[in-house]
Backbone bond lengths (Angstrom), bond angles and torsions (degrees), N, CA, C in turn:
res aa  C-N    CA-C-N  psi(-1)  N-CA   C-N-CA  omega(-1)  CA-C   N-CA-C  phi
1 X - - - 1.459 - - 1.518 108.26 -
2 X 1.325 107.84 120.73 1.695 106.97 176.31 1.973 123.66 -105.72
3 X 0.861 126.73 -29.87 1.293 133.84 122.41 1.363 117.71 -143.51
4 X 1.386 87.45 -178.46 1.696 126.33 -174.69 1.653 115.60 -95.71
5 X 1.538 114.60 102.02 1.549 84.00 167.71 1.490 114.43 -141.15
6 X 1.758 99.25 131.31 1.484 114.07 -170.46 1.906 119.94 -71.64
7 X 0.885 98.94 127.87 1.678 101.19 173.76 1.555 106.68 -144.49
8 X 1.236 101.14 162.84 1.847 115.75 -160.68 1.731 98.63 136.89
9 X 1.558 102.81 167.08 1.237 121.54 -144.82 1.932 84.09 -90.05
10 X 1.669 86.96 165.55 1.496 111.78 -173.86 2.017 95.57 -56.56
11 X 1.436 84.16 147.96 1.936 98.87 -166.33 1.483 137.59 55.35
12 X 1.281 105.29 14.75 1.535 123.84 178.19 1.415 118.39 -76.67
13 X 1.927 110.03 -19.01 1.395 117.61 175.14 1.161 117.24 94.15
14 X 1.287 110.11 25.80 1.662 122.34 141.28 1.413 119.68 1.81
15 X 1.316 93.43 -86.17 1.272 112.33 -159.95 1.578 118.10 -92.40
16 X 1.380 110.21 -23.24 1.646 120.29 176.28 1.315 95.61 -74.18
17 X 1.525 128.25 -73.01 1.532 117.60 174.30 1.598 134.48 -32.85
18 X 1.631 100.21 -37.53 1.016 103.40 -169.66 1.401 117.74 -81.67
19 X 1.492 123.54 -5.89 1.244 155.57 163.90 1.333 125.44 -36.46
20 X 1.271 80.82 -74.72 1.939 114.89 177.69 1.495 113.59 -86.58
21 X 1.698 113.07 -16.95 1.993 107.55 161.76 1.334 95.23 -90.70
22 X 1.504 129.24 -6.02 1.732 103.30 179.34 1.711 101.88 -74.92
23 X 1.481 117.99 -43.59 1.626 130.08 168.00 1.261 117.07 -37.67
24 X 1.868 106.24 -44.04 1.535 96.19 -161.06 1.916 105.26 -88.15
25 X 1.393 94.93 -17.49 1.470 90.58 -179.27 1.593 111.53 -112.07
26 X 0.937 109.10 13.70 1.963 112.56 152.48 1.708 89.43 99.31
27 X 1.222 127.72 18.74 1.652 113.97 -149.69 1.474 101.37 -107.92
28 X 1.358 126.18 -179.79 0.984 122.17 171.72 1.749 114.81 -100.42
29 X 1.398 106.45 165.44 1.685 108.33 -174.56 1.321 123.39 -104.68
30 X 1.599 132.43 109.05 1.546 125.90 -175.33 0.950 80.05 -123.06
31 X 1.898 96.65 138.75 1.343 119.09 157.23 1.707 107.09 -96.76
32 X 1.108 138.29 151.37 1.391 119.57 173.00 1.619 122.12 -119.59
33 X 1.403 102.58 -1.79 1.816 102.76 146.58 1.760 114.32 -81.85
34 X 0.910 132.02 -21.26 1.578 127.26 163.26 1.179 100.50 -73.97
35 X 1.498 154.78 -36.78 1.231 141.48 140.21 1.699 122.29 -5.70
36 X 1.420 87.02 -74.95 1.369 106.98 -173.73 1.483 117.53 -79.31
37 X 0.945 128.55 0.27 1.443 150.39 165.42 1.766 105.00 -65.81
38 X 1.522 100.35 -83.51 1.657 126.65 155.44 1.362 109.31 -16.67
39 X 1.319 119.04 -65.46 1.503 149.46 -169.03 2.202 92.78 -56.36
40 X 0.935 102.14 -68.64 1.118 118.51 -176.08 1.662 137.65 -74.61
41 X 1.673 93.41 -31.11 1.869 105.23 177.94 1.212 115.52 74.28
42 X 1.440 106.66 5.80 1.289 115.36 164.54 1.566 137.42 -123.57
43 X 1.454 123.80 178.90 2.009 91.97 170.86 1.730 84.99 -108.51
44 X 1.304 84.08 179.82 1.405 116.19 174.93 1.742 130.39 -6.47
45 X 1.389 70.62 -93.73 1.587 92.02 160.45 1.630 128.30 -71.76
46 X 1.213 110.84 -18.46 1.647 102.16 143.30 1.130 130.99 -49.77
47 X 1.225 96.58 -63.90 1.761 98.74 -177.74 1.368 117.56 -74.34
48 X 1.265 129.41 -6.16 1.525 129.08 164.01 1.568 105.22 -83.46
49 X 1.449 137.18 -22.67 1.663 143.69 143.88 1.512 93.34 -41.02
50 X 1.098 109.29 -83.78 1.734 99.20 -142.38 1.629 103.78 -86.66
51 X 1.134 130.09 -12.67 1.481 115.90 163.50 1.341 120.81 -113.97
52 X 1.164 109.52 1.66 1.966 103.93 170.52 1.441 107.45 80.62
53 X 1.256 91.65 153.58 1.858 95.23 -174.35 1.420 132.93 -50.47
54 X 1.863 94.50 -31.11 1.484 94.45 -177.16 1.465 117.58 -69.21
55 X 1.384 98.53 -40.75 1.685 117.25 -176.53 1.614 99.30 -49.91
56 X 1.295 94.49 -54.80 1.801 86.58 -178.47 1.317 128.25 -54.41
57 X 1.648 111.33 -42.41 1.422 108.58 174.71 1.795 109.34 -70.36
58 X 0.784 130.31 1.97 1.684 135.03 179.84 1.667 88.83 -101.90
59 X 1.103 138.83 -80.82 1.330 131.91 178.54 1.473 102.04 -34.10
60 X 1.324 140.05 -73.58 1.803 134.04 165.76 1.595 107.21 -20.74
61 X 1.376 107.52 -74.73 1.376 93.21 -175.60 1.363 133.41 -48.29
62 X 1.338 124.90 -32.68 1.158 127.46 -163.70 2.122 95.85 -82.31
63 X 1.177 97.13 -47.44 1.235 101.38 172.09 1.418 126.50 -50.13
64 X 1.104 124.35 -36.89 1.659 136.90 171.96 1.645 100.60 -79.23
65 X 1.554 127.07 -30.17 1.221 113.77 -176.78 1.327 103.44 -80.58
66 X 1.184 130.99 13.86 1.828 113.81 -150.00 1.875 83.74 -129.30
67 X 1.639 127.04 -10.52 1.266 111.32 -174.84 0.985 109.17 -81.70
68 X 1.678 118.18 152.70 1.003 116.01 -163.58 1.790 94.96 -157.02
69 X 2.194 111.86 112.15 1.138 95.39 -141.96 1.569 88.12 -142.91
70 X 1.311 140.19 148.31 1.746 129.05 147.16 1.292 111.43 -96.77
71 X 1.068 140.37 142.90 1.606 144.60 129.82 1.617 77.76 89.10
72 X 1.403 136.33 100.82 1.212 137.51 -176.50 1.210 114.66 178.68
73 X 1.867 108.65 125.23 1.644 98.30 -173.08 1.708 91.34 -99.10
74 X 1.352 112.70 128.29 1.332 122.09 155.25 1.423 143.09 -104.78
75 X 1.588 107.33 96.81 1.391 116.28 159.16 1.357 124.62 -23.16
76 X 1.682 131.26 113.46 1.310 111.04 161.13 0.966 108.85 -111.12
77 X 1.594 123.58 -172.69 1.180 130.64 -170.26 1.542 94.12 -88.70
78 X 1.839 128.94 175.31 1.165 133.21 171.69 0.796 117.37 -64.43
79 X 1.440 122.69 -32.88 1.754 124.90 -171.92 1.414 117.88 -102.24
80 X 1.408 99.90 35.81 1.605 96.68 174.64 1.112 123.66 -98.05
81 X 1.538 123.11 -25.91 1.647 122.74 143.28 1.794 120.08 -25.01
82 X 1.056 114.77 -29.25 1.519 112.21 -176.55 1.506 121.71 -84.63
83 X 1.463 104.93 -9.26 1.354 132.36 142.72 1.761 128.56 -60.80
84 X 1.184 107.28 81.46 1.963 96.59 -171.37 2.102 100.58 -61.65
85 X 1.514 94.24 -63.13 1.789 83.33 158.87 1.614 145.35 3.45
86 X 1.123 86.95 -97.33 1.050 118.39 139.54 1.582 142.53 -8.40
87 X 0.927 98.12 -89.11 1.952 119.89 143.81 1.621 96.33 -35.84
88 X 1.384 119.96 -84.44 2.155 117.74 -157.70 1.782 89.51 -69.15
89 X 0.843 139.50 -24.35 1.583 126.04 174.83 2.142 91.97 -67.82
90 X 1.218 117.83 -60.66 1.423 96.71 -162.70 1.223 112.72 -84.77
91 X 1.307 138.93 22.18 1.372 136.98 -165.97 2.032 78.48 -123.99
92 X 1.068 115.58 -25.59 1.656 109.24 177.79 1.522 113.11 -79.74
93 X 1.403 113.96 -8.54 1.479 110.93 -168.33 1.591 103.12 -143.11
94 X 1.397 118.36 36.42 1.471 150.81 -159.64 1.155 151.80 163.66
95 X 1.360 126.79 164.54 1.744 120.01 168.15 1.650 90.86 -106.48
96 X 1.307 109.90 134.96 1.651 123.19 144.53 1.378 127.75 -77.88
97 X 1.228 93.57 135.17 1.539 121.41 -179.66 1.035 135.69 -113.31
98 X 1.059 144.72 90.91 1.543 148.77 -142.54 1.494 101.31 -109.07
99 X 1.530 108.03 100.85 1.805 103.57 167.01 0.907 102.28 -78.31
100 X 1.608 132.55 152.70 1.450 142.45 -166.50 1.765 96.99 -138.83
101 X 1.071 88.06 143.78 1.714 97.91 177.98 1.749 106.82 -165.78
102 X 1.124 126.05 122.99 1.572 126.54 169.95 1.550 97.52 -36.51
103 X 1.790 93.45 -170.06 1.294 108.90 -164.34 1.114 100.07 -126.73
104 X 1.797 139.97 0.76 1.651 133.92 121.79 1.284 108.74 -20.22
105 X 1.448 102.64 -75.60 0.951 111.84 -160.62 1.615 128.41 -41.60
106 X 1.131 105.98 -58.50 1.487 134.02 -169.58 1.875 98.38 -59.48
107 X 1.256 102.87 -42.48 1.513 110.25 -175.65 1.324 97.13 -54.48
108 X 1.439 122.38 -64.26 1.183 122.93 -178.63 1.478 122.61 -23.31
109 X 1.135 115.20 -60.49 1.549 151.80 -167.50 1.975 99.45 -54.42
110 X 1.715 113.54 -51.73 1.210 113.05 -135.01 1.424 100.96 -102.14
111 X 1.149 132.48 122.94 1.743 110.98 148.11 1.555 113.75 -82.45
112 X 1.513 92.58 -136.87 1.545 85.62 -166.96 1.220 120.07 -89.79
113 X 1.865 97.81 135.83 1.514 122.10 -153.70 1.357 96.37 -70.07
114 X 1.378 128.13 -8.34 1.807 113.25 -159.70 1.672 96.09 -84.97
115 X 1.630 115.70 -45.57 0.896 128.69 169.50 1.800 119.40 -42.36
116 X 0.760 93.56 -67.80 2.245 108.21 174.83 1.341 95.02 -54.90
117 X 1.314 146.64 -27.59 1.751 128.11 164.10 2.037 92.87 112.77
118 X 1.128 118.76 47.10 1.346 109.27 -164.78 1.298 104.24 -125.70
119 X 1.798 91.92 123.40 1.698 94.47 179.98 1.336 131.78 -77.73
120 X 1.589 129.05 132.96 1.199 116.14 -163.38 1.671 84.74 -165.00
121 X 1.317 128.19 152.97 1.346 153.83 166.93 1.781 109.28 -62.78
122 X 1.427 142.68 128.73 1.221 134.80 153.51 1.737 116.61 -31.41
123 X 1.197 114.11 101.52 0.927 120.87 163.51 1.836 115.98 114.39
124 X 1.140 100.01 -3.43 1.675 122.29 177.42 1.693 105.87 -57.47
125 X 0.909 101.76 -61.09 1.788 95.13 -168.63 1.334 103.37 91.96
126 X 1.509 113.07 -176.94 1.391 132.91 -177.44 1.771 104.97 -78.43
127 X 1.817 95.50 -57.87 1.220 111.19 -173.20 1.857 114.15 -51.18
128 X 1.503 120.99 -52.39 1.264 124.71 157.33 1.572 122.42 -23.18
129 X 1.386 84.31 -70.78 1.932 97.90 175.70 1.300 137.56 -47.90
130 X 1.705 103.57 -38.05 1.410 115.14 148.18 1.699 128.33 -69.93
131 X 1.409 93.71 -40.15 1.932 70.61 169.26 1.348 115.39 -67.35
132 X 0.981 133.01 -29.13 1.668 148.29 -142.42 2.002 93.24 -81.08
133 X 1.707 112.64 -52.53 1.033 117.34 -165.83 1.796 118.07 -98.79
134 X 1.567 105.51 -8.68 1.457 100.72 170.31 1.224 134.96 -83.12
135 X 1.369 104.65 -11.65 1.716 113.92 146.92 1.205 120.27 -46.57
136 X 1.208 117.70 -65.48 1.464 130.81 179.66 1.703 124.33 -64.84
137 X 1.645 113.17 -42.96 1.246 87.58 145.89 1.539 147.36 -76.32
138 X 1.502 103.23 -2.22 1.609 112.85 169.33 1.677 111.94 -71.97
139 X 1.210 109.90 -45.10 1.504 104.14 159.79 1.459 147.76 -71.62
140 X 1.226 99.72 -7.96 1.788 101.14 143.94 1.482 133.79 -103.69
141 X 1.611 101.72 -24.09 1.800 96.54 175.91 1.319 119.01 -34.29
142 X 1.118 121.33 160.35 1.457 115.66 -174.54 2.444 84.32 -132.15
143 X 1.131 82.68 -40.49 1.946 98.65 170.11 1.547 87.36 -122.43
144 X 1.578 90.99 141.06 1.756 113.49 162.16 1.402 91.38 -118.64
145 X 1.675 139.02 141.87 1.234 163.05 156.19 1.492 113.23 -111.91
146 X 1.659 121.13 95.60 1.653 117.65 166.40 1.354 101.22 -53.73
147 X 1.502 120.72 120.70 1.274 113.69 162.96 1.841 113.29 -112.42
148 X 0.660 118.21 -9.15 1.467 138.09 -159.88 1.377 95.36 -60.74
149 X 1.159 144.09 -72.74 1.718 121.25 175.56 1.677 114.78 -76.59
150 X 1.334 123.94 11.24 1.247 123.18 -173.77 1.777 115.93 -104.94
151 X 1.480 100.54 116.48 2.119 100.67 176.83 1.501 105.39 -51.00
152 X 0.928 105.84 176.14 1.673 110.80 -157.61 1.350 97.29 -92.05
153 X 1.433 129.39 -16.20 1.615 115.92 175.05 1.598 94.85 -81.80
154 X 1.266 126.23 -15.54 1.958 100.17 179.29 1.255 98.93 -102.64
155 X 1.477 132.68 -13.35 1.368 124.07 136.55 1.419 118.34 -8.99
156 X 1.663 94.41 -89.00 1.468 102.21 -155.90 1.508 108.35 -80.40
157 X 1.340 113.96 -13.29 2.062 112.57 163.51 2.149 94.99 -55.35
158 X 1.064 89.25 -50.76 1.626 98.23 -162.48 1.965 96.10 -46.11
159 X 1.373 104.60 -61.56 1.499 107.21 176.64 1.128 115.85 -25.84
160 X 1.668 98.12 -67.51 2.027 111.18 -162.48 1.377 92.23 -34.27
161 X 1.705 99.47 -67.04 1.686 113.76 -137.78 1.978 95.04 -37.91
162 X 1.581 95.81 -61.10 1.166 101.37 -174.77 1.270 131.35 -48.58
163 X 1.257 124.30 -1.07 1.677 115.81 -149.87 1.691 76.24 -127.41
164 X 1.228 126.42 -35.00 1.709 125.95 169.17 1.415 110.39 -49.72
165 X 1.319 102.48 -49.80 1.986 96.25 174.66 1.185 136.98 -84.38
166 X 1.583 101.33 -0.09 1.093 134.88 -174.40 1.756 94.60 -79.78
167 X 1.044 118.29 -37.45 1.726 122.96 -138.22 1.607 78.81 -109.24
C-alpha cells in the first residue's frame, strides 16, 4: 500500500480519520485544502470570495495534481471529485476511499458551509450538494467505508480491515 486517499463530502471526517490512520499505519498526514490555502495565502472561503467557484476548482485541481507523496494518508477537500485530473493523478499515487455518511447526518456535523470553504452554487443547500456529489464520489472509490454513525477508532479499524483486502 503506497498511500491512502480520503474523499467524501464536507464533515464526514476527512481529516480527523485521516489523522489517526496516518498514526495507526506509521504514514504520514496531508491535508490538501491546507495545501491550497499555502498555495494561495488565503483560507478557503477566501478564495472561493474572490475567485469564484470555478477558479477554485482549477486552483484544487492543479493543487491535487502537483502532490507528490509515499506512505501518506491524504485528506482531500470535498470538491475534488470535480476535478477528473485530479482524480487519475490520485488513484496513480493511491487507493481511494470514499467515507460515506447520509445527509442527516452530515447536517448534523456542519455549520456554515461558506465559512468551512465549501463549494456549492447560490441556492444549492447541503441536500443539493450531496446528491450532486455522490455520484461522483461513487465513481472513484476504489473502498467505500460507512462512517457516519461510526467514532473514528471503528472508523479507522473499518479502513485497515478494508485496505488489507484490498491489497
Amino acid at each position: 500500500m503506497n498511500n491512502v486517499i480520503l474523499i467524501g463530502m464536507p464533515g464526514v471526517g476527512k481529516s480527523t480519520i485521516g489523522i489517526v490512520l496516518a498514526k495507526v499505519l506509521g504514514y504520514d498526514f496531508i491535508d490538501s485544502d491546507l495545501l491550497i490555502q499555502k498555495s494561495e495565502g488565503k483560507l478557503l472561503w477566501q478564495i472561493m470570495r474572490d475567485a469564484g467557484n470555478d477558479e477554485f476548482n482549477r486552483i484544487e485541481e492543479r493543487v491535487n495534481c502537483a502532490i507528490t507523496a509515499e506512505r501518506s494518508v491524504i485528506a482531500t477537500g470535498g470538491s475534488v471529485v470535480y476535478g477528473a485530473k485530479a482524480m487519475e493523478h490520485l488513484r496513480s499515487i493511491g487507493t481511494i476511499v470514499y467515507l460515506e455518511a447520509d445527509c442527516p447526518t452530515l447536517a448534523r456535523r456542519l455549520g456554515d458551509l461558506t465559512r468551512r470553504g465549501v463549494v456549492f452554487r447560490p441556492g444549492q443547500g447541503l441536500a443539493g450538494l450531496y446528491a450532486e456529489r455522490t455520484p461522483l464520489y461513487e465513481k472513484y472509490a476504489q473502498l467505500t467505508i460507512p462512517v457516519g454513525s461510526l467514532s473514528v477508532q471503528e472508523a479507522v479499524a473499518d479502513i485497515e480491515a478494508a485496505l488489507r483486502t484490498w491489497i
